[in-house]
C-alpha positions as CSV (number, residue, x, y, z in Angstrom):
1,X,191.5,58.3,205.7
2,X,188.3,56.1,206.1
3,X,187.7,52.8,204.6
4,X,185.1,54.2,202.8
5,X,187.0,57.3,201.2
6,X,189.6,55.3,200.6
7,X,187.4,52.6,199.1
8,X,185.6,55.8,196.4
9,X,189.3,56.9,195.5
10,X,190.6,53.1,194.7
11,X,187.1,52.9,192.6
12,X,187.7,56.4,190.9
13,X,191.2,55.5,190.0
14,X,190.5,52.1,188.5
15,X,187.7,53.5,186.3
16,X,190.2,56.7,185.2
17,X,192.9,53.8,184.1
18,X,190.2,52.0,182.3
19,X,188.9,55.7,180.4
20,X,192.1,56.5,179.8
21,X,193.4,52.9,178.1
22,X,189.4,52.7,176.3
23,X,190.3,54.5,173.4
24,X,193.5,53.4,172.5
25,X,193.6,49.9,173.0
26,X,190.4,49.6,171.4
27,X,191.6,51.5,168.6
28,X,194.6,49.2,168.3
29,X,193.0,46.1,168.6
30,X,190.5,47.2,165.6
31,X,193.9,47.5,163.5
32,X,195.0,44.4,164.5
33,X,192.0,42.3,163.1
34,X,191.6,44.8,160.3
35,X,195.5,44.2,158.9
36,X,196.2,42.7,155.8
37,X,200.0,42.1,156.9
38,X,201.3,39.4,158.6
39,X,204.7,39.7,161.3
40,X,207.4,37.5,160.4
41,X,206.8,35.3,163.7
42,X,203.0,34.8,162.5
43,X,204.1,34.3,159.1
44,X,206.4,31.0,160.8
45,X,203.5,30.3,162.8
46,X,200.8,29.6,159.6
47,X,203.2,27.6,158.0
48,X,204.0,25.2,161.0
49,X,200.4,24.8,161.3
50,X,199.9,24.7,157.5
51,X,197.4,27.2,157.3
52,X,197.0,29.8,155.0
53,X,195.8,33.1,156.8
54,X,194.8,35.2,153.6
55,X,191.7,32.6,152.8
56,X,188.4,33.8,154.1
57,X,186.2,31.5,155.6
58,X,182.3,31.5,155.6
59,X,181.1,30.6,159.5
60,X,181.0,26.8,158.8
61,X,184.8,26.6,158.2
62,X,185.4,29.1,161.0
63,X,183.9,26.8,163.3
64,X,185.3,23.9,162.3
65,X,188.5,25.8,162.8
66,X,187.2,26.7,166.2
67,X,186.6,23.3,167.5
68,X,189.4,21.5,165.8
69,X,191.7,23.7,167.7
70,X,190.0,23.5,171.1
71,X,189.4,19.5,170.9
72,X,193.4,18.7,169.8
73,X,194.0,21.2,172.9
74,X,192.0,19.1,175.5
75,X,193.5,16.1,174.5
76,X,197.2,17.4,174.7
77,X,196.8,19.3,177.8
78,X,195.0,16.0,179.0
79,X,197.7,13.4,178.1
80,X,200.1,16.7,180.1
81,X,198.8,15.9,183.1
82,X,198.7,12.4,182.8
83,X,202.4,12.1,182.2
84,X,203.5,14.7,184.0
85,X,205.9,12.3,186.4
86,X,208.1,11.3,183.8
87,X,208.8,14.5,182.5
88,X,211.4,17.0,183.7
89,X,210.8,19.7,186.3
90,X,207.9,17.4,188.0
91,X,208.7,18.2,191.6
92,X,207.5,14.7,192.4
93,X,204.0,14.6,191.5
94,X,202.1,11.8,190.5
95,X,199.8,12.0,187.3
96,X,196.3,13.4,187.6
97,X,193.5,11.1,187.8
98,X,191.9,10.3,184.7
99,X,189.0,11.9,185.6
100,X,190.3,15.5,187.1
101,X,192.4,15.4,184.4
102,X,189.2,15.6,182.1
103,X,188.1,17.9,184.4
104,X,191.1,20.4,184.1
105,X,191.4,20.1,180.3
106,X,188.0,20.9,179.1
107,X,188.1,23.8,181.9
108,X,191.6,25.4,180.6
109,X,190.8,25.0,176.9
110,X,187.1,26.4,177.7
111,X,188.8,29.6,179.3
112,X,186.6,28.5,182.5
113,X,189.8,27.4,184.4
114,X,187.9,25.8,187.3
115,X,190.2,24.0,189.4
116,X,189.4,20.8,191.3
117,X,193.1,20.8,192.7
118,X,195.7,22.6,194.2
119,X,197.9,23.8,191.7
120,X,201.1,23.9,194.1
121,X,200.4,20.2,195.5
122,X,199.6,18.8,192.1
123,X,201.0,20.3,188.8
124,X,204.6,20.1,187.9
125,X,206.3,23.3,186.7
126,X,206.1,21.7,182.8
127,X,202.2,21.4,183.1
128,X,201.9,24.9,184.2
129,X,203.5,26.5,181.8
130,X,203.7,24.4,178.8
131,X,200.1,23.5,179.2
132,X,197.8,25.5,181.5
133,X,199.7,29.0,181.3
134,X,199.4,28.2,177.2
135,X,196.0,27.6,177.5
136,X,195.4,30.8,179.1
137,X,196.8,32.2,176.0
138,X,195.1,30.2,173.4
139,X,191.8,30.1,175.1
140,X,191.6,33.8,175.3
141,X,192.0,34.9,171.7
142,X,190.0,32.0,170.4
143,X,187.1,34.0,172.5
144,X,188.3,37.6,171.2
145,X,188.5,36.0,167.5
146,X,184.8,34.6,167.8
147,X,183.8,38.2,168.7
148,X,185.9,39.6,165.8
149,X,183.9,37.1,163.7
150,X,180.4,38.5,164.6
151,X,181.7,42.2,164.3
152,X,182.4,41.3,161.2
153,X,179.0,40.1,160.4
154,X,177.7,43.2,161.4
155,X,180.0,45.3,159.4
156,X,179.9,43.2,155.7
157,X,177.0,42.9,153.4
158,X,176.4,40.5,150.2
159,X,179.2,37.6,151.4
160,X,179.6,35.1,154.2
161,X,183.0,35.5,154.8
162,X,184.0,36.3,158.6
163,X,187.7,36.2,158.2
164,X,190.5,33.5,158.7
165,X,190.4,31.8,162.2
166,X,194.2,30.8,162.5
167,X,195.2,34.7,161.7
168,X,192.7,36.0,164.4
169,X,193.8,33.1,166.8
170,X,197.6,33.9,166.2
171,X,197.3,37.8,166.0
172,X,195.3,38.0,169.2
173,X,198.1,36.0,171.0
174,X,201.4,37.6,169.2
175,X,200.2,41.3,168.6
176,X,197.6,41.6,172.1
177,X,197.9,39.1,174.8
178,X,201.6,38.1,174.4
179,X,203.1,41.9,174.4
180,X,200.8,43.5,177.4
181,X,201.0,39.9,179.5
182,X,205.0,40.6,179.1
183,X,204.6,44.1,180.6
184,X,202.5,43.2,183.1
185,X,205.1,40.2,184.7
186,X,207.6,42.3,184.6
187,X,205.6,44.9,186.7
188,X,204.4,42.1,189.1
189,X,208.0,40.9,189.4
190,X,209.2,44.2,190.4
191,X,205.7,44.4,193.3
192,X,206.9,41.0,194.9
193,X,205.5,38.3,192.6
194,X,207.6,35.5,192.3
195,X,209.0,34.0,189.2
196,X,211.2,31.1,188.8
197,X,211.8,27.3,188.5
198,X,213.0,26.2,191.6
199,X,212.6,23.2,194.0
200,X,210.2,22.6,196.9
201,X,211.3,24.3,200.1
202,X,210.8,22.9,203.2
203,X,210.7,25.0,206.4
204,X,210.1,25.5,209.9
205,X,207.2,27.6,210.9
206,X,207.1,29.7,214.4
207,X,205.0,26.6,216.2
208,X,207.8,23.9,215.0
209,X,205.5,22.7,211.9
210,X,206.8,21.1,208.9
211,X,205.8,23.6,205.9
212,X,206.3,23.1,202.0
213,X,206.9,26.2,200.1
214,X,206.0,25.6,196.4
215,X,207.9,28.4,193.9
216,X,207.6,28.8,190.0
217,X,206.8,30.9,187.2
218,X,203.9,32.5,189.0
219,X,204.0,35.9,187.6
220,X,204.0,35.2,184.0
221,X,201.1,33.3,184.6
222,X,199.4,35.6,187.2
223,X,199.7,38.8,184.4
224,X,197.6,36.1,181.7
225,X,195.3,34.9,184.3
226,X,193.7,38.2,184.8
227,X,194.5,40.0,181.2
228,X,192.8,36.7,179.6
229,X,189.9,36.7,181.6
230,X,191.0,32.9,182.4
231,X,191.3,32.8,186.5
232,X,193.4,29.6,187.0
233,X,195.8,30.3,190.2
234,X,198.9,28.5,190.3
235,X,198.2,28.6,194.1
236,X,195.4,26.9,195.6
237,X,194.7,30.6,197.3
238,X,194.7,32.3,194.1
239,X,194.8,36.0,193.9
240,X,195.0,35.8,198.0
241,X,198.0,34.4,198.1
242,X,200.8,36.7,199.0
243,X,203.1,35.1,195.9
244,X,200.7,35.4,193.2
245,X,199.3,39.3,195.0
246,X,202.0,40.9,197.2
247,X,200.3,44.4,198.1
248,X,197.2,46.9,197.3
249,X,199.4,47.5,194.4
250,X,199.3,44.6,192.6
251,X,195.4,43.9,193.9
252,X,194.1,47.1,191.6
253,X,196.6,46.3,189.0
254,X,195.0,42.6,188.5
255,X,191.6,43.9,188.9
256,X,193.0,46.5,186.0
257,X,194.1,43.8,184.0
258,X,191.1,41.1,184.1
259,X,189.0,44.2,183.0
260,X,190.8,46.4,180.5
261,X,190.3,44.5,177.5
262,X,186.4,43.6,177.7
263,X,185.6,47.3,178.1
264,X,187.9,48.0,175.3
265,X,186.9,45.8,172.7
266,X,183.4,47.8,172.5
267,X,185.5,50.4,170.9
268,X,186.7,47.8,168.7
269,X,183.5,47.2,167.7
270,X,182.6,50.7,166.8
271,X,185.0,51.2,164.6
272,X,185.2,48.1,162.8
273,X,181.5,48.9,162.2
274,X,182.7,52.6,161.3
275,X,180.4,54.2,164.3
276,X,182.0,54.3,167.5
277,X,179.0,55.7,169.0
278,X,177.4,52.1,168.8
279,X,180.7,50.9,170.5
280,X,180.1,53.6,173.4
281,X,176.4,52.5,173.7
282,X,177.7,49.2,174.7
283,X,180.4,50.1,176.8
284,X,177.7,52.2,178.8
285,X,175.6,49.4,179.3
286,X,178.5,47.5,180.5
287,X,179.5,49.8,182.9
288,X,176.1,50.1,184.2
289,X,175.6,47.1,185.2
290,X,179.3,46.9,186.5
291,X,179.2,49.6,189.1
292,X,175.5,48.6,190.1
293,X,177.4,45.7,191.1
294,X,180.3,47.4,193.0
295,X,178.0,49.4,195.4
296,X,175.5,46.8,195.9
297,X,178.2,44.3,197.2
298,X,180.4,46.6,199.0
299,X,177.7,48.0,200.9
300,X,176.0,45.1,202.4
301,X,179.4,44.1,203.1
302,X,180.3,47.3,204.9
303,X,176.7,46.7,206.6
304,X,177.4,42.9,207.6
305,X,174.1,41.7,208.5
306,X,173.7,39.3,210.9
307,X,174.2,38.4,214.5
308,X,177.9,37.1,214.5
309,X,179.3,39.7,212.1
310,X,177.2,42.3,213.8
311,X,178.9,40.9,217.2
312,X,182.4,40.6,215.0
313,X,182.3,44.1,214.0
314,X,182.7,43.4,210.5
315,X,182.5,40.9,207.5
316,X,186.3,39.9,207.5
317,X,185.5,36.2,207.7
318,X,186.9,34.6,204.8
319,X,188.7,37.9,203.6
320,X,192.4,39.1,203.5
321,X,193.4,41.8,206.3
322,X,195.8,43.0,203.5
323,X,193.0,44.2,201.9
324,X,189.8,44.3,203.8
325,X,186.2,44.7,202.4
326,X,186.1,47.0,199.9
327,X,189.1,46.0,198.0
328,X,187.9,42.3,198.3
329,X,184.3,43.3,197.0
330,X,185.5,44.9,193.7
331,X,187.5,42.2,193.0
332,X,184.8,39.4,193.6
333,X,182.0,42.0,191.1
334,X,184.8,42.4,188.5
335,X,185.6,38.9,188.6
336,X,182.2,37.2,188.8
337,X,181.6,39.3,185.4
338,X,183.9,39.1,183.3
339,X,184.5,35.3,183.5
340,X,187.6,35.7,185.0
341,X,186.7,33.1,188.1
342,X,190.6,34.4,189.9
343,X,189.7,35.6,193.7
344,X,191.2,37.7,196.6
345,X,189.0,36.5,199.0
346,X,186.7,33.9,199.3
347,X,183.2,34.0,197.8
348,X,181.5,31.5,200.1
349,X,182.2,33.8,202.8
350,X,180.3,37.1,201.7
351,X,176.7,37.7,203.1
352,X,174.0,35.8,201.6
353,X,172.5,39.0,199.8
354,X,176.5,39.5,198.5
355,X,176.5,36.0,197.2
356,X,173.2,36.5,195.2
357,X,174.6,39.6,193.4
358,X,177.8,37.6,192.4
359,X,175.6,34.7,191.1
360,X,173.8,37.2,189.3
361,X,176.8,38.5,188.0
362,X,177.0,34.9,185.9
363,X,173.5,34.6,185.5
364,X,173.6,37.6,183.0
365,X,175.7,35.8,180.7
366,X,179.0,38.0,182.1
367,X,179.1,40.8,179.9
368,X,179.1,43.3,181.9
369,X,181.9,43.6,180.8
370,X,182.2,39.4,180.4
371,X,185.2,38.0,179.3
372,X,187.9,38.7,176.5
373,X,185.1,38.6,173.5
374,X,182.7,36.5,174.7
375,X,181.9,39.2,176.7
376,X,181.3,41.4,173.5
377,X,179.5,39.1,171.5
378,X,177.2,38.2,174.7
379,X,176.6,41.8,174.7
380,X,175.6,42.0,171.0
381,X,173.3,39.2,170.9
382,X,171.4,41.4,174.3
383,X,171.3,44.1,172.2
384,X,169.7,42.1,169.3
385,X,167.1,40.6,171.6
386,X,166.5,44.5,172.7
387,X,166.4,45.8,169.2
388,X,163.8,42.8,168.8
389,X,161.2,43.8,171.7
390,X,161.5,47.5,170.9
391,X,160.3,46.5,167.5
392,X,157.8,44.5,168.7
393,X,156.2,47.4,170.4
394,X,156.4,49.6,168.0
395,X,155.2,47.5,165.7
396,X,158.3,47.9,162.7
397,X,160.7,45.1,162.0
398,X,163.7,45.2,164.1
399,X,166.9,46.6,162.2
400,X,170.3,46.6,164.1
401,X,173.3,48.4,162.6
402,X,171.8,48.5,159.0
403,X,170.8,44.4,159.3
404,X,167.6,42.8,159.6
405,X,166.4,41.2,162.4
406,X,164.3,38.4,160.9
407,X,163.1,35.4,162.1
408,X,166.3,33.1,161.1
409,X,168.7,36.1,163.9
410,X,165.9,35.7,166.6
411,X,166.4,32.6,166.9
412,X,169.8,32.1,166.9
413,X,169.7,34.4,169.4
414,X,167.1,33.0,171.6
415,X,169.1,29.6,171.3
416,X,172.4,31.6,172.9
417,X,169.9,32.7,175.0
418,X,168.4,29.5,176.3
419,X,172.2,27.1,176.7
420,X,173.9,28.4,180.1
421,X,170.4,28.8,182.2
422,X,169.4,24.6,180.6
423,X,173.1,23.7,181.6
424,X,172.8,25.6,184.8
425,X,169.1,24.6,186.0
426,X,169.3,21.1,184.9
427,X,172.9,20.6,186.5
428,X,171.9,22.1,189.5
429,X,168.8,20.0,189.5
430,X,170.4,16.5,189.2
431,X,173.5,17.1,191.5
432,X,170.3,18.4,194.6
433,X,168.5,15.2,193.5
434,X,171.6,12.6,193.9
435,X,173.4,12.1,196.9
436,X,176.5,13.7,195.2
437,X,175.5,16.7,195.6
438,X,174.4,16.5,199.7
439,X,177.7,15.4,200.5
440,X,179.5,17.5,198.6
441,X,178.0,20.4,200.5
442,X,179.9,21.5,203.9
443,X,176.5,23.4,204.6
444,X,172.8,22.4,204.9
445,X,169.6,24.8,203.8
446,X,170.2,27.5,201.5
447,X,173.5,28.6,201.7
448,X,174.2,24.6,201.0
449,X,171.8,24.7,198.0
450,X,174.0,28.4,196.9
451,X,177.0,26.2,196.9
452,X,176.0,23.9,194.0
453,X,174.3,26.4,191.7
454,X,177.3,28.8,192.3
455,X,179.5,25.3,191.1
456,X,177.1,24.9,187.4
457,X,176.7,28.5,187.3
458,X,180.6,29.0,187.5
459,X,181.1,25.7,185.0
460,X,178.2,26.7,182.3
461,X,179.2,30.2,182.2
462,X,182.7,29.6,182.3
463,X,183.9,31.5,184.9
464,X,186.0,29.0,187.2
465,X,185.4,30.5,190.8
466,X,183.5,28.2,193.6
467,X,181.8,28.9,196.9
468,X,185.4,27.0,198.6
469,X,183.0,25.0,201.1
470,X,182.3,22.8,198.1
471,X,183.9,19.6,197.2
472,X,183.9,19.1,193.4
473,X,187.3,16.6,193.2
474,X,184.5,13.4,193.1
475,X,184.3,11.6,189.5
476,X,180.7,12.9,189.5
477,X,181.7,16.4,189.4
478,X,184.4,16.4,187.5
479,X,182.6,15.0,184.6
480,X,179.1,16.5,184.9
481,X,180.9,20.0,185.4
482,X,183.6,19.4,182.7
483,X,180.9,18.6,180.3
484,X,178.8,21.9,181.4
485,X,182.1,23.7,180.8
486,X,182.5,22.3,177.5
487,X,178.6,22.6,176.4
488,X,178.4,26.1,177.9
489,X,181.6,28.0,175.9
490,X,181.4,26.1,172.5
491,X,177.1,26.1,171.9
492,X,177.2,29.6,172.5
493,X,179.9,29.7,169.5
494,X,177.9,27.9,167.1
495,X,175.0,30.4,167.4
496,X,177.5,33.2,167.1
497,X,179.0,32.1,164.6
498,X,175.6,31.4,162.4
499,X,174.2,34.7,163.3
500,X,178.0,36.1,161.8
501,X,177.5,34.3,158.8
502,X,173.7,35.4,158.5
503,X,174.2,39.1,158.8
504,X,177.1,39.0,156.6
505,X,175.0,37.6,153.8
506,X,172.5,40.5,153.9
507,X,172.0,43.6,151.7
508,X,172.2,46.7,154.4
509,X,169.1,48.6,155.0
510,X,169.1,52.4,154.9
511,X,168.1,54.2,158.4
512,X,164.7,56.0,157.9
513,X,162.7,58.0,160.3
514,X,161.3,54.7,162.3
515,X,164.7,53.2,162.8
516,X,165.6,52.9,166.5
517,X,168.9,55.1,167.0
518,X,171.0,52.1,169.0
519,X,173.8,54.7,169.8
520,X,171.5,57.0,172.1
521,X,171.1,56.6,175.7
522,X,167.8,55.4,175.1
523,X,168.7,52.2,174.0
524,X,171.4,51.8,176.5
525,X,168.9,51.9,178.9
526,X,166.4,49.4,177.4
527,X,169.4,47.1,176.9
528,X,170.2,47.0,180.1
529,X,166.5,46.9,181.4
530,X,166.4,43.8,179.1
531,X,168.7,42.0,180.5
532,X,168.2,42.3,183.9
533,X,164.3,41.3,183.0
534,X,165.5,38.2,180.9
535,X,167.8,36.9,183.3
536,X,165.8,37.5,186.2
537,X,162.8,35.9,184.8
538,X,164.7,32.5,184.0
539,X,167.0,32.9,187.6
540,X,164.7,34.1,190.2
541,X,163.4,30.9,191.1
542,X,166.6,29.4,192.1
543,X,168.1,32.8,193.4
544,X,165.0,32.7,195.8
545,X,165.7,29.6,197.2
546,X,169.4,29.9,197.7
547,X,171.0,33.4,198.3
548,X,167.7,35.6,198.6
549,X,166.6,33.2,201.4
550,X,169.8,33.0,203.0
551,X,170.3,36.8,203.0
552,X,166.7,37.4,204.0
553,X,167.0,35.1,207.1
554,X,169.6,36.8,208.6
């Protein structure tokens, strides 16, 4: 069988799973936030926390409840690190620095999972799983809940009420994350992922070297990483280590995971907003943009341009022979849009042109299909702006789902709009003007300058991956790219949230003849059209001078 052929089939098959699982889980998932009943586990859970999960909260509260949680989570999973030698199962590591540490917490809690580290050289088995792998948990369903939030916005009229925040936080983790995470460690256990507590093995490689072989609780954490859209490795190698992603097996089923429950939760949104039509017009848009992204990188991969890959025979550099091109380019697309940030190969090592598509995998905001919820609520605030121009030029007031789109939505949805590319630009800007960022760089000229916007396009839109030639473990970066990781997942949730609270409070609008049907193809097409104009407009510029020149000189 070709690479090619085989290539289409491993495609085909990974977009049947996700058809298959689409309805379902979407289905289920719309129960879950829907409930009135609370499990016996959840109902211990409220009262430890001494929350009461049958109170509905207008968007301010919800907030509050938002960053409460996330800033007491920094600061524990902060003080983790910084104790970790004088608790058990340490393995001998010394406490993070104070200001990787920083760096580490704002970037687990912010579901961006950026590491400045090497997990196996660094974190003891306690701050793995008590505090990163937990994160991983946490993080995702505070995103999913957000998104619940704004579906909910959509689908209420006359009150501001979005819901409780504890009772989406702990039903996303008990009744979603916790049950298919379970299944899929146990699968991944049975491939050849490892999973225990053991101690440091030391062993002697074929040459006579000296070599430490780090184990743990890799699995459990590996079957999170993906299904939260999080990305931490415990491994420095990430998904290209051999522990953490034995075979072809386990490469599709962690590609499966990291996208089944962003292209789910559109269906979510349909029916909690009783028209799953408007949840498939999403989903289509999403998967647009998604396979767009697939063949554009696999082919100028397959095509290698350039003298020494040309002379090479191929564009292997950089990835794994277990899995070659293809396998390694639908991993970096799906994991450069969803927010995911976990890698099988490395990214600094595509072509140019292949870098430029990842980046603009970020650029859109990853929601195609983005990460668990913010991916959907990114979506939904496209579709707003969409709904706006369309209106615009047809001269009626924009109307989305029954709601007006008045002048106090626009604008919450141009501020969304406007927070990763300031974070990005201006981060990018200050690092290229200090000396920082040149030696921080293992290249010169462009593919130098792609290294540190792929590092605050990563951080702002809370992804995690890196072009690996970079060094970020300096002071400077740590801090400037833990506050972009910070900034860039909890703005965005203040906007959200406002726009949640303002279409809640509104009277619904009946459709007439004028009113722009948002469940046609039509619209899926000016949605994506919309994007794709909006972020290449604000992106260009800095795409020009870093990947576009890169892959054009070559």
């Amino acid at each position: 069988m070709s690479p090619v052929l085989a290539d289409v089939l491993l495609v085909t098959a990974l977009i049947g799973a996700l058809a298959l699982v689409h309805r379902p889980l979407g289905d289920y998932m719309a129960a879950v936030y829907s409930s009135k009943k609370h499990l016996r586990v959840e109902r211990w859970i409220y009262r430890s926390v001494g929350a009461n999960p049958d109170t509905e909260m207008r968007w301010p509260a919800y907030l509050r409840g938002v960053l409460a949680f996330s800033a007491v989570s920094v600061l524990f999973l902060y003080l983790l690190q910084r104790v970790q030698d004088k608790l058990p199962l340490s393995l001998g590591f010394k406490p993070i620095t104070p200001d990787q540490a920083f760096n580490t917490a704002v970037s687990f809690v912010s579901n961006t999972n950026w590491q400045s580290y090497s997990g196996e050289a660094a974190m003891s088995h306690v701050t793995q799983t008590a505090g990163l792998a937990v994160q991983n948990f946490v993080s995702a369903a505070v995103g999913i809940a957000v998104a619940v939030a704004l579906v909910r916005g959509f689908a209420r009229s006359r009150t501001g009420d979005l819901g409780n925040f504890w009772a989406d936080l702990v039903r996303g983790v008990v009744r979603i994350l916790v049950p298919i995470s379970v299944v899929a460690a146990v699968i991944l256990i049975a491939a050849g992922a490892i999973q225990n507590f053991g101690d440091i093995h030391t062993i002697t490689t074929l040459t006579g070297d000296k070599q430490a072989i780090s184990p743990g609780a890799v699995a459990s954490q590996e079957a999170i990483k993906d299904l939260g859209t999080n990305g931490g490795g415990f491994f420095n190698a990430n998904s290209a280590h051999p522990f953490e992603n034995p075979n072809g097996f386990t490469n599709l089923l962690e590609i499966f995971l990291l996208l089944v429950i962003p292209f789910s939760l559109p269906r979510t949104f349909g029916k909690m907003v009783g028209n799953v039509k408007q949840g498939y017009a999403i989903v289509a848009a999403m998967g647009i943009i998604w396979f767009l992204g697939v063949v554009a990188v696999t082919w100028i991969e397959y095509a290698h341009p350039g003298t020494a890959s040309q002379i090479a025979g191929g564009s292997m550099e950089g990835k794994e022979q277990r899995f070659g091109e293809g396998p390694s380019s639908l991993f970096a697309v799906s994991t450069t849009m969803t927010s995911t940030g976990s890698v099988n190969s490395f990214h600094d090592s595509f072509q140019g042109l292949s870098g430029g598509v990842l980046l603009l995998g970020m650029m859109l905001g990853e929601i195609a299909p983005g990460g668990v919820g913010s991916g959907l609520y990114g979506m939904l605030i496209m579709a707003i702006i969409a709904v706006f121009l369309a209106g615009l030029m047809v001269g009626r007031t924009p109307e989305y789902l029954g709601k007006k789109i008045g002048t106090r939505e626009i604008k919450l949805a141009a501020c969304y709009i406007l927070i990763t590319p300031a974070l990005v630009l201006i981060g990018t800007a200050v690092a290229m003007a200090l000396p920082d960022g040149k030696d921080a760089m293992t290249n010169v000229g462009a593919h130098g300058f792609s290294e540190v916007l792929y590092a605050y396009t990563s951080a702002s839109n809370n992804n995690g991956s890196a072009f690996a030639g970079f060094g970020a473990n300096t002071e400077f970066f740590n801090t400037t790219l833990g506050l972009c990781m910070a900034l860039g997942r909890f703005l965005p949730m203040v906007f959200v949230l406002a726009l949640a609270g303002s279409l809640a409070e509104q009277k619904p609008i009946p459709a007439t003849a004028g009113t722009l049907r948002t469940e046609k193809p039509l619209f899926t097409g000016l949605l994506v059209g919309a994007i794709m104009i909006i972020t290449g407009l604000t992106f260009f510029p800095a795409l020009a001078l870093g990947p576009l020149a890169e892959g054009l000189a070559t």
